[in-house]
RODO-2510 file (C-alpha; in nm, 4 decimals, decimal comma):
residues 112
     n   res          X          Y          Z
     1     x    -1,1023     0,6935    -1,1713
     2     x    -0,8489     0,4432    -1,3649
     3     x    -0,5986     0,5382    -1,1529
     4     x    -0,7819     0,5124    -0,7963
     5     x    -0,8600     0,1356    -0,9260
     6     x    -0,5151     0,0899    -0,9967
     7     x    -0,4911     0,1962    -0,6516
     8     x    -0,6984    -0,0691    -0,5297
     9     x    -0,5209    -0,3848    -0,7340
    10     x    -0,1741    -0,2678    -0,6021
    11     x    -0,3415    -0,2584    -0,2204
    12     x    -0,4843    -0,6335    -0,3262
    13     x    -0,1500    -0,7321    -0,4816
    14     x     0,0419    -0,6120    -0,1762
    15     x    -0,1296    -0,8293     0,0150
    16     x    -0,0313    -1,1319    -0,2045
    17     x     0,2793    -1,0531    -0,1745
    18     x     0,2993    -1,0179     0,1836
    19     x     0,1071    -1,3953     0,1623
    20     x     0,3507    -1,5352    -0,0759
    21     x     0,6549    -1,4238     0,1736
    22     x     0,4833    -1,5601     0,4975
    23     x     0,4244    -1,8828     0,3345
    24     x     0,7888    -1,9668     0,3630
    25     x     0,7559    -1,9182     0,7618
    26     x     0,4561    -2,1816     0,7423
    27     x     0,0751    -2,0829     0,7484
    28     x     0,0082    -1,8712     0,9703
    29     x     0,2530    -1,6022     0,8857
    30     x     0,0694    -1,6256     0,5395
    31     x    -0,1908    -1,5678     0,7043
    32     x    -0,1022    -1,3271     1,0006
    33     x     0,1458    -1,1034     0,8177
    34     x    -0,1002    -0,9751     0,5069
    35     x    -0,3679    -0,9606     0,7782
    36     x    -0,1327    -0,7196     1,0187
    37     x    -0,0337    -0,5049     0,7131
    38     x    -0,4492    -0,4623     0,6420
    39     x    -0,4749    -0,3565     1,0028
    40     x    -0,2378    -0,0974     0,9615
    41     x    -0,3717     0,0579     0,6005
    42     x    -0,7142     0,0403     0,7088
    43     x    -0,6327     0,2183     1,0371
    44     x    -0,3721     0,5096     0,8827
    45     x    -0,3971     0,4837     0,4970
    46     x    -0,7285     0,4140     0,3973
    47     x    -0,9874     0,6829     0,2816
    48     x    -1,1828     0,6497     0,5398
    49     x    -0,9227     0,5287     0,7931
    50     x    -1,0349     0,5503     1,2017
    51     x    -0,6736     0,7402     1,2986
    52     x    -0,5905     0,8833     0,9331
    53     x    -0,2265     1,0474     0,7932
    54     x    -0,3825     1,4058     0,7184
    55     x    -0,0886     1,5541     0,5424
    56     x    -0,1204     1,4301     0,1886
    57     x     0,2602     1,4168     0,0747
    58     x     0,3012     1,1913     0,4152
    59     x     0,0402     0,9439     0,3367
    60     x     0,1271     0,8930    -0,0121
    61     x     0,5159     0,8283     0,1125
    62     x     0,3576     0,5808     0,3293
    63     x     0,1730     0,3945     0,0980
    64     x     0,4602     0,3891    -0,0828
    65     x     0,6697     0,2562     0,1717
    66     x     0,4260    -0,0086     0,1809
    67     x     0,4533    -0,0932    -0,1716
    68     x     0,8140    -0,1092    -0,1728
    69     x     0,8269    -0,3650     0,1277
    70     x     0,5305    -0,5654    -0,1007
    71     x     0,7827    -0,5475    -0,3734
    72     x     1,0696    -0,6595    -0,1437
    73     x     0,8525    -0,9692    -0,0115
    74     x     0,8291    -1,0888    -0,3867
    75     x     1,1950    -1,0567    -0,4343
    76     x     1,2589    -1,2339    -0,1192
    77     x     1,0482    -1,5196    -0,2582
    78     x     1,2429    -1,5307    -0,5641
    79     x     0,9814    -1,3584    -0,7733
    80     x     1,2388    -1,0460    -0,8933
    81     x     1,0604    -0,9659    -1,2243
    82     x     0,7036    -0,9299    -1,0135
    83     x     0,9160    -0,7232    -0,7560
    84     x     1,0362    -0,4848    -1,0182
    85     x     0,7229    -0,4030    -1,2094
    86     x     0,5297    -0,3768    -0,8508
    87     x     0,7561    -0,1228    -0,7356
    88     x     0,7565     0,0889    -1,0584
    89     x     0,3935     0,0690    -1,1110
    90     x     0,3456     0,1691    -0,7915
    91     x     0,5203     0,4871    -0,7706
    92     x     0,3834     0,6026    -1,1017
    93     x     0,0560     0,5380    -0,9777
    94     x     0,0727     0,7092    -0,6319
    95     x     0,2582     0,9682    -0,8280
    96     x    -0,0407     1,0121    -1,0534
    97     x    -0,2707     1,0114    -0,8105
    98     x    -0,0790     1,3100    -0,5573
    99     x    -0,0499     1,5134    -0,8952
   100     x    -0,4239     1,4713    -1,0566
   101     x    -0,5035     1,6211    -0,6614
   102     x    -0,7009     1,2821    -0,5985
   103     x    -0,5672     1,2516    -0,2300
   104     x    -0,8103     1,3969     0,0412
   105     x    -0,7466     1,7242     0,2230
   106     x    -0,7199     1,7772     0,5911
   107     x    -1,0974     1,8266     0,7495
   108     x    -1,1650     2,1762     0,8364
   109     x    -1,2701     2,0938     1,1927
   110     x    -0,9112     1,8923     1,2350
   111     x    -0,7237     2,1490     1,0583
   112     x    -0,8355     2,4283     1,3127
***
């Protein structure tokens, strides 16, 4: 359970970041470019996601994907340290989650 609520501050904190980075553009990519990056976990990443990544090692290279280009938004802004420990608490996290089997299997009626 600790490490599904990690989970869920490193999805809030991705966010930030993405805010933080579109700020320099002005306020509307602060705005627009966290919002576009929630469009696109809650509609291929998310648990209960409407068009969801079924094969479990894919997702969980996605999300990290994600988290990396979170990471890369702070460093852009000049926030390096924040960069670095995003990044590596990220991948211990997803990597703790994938092993503990906490990621959902493929539906039976999809898999058939």
């Amino acid at each position: 359970m600790f490490t599904l609520a990690c989970m869920f501050l490193l999805e809030l904190a991705s966010l930030a970041a993405f805010a933080r980075w579109g700020h320099r553009f002005g306020l509307w990519a602060a705005i627009g470019i966290p919002v576009l990056v929630l469009v696109v976990w809650s509609l291929f990443l998310a648990p209960k996601a409407s068009i969801p990544v079924f094969f479990p090692p894919v997702r969980e290279v996605l999300k990290l994907v994600v988290f990396a280009a979170a990471s890369a938004a702070l460093y852009a802004s000049g926030l390096s340290g924040w960069a670095v420990a995003m990044l590596a608490v990220s991948v211990i996290v997803v990597a703790l989650i994938f092993s503990l089997g906490l990621v959902s299997e493929m539906p039976d009626d999809i898999a058939k």
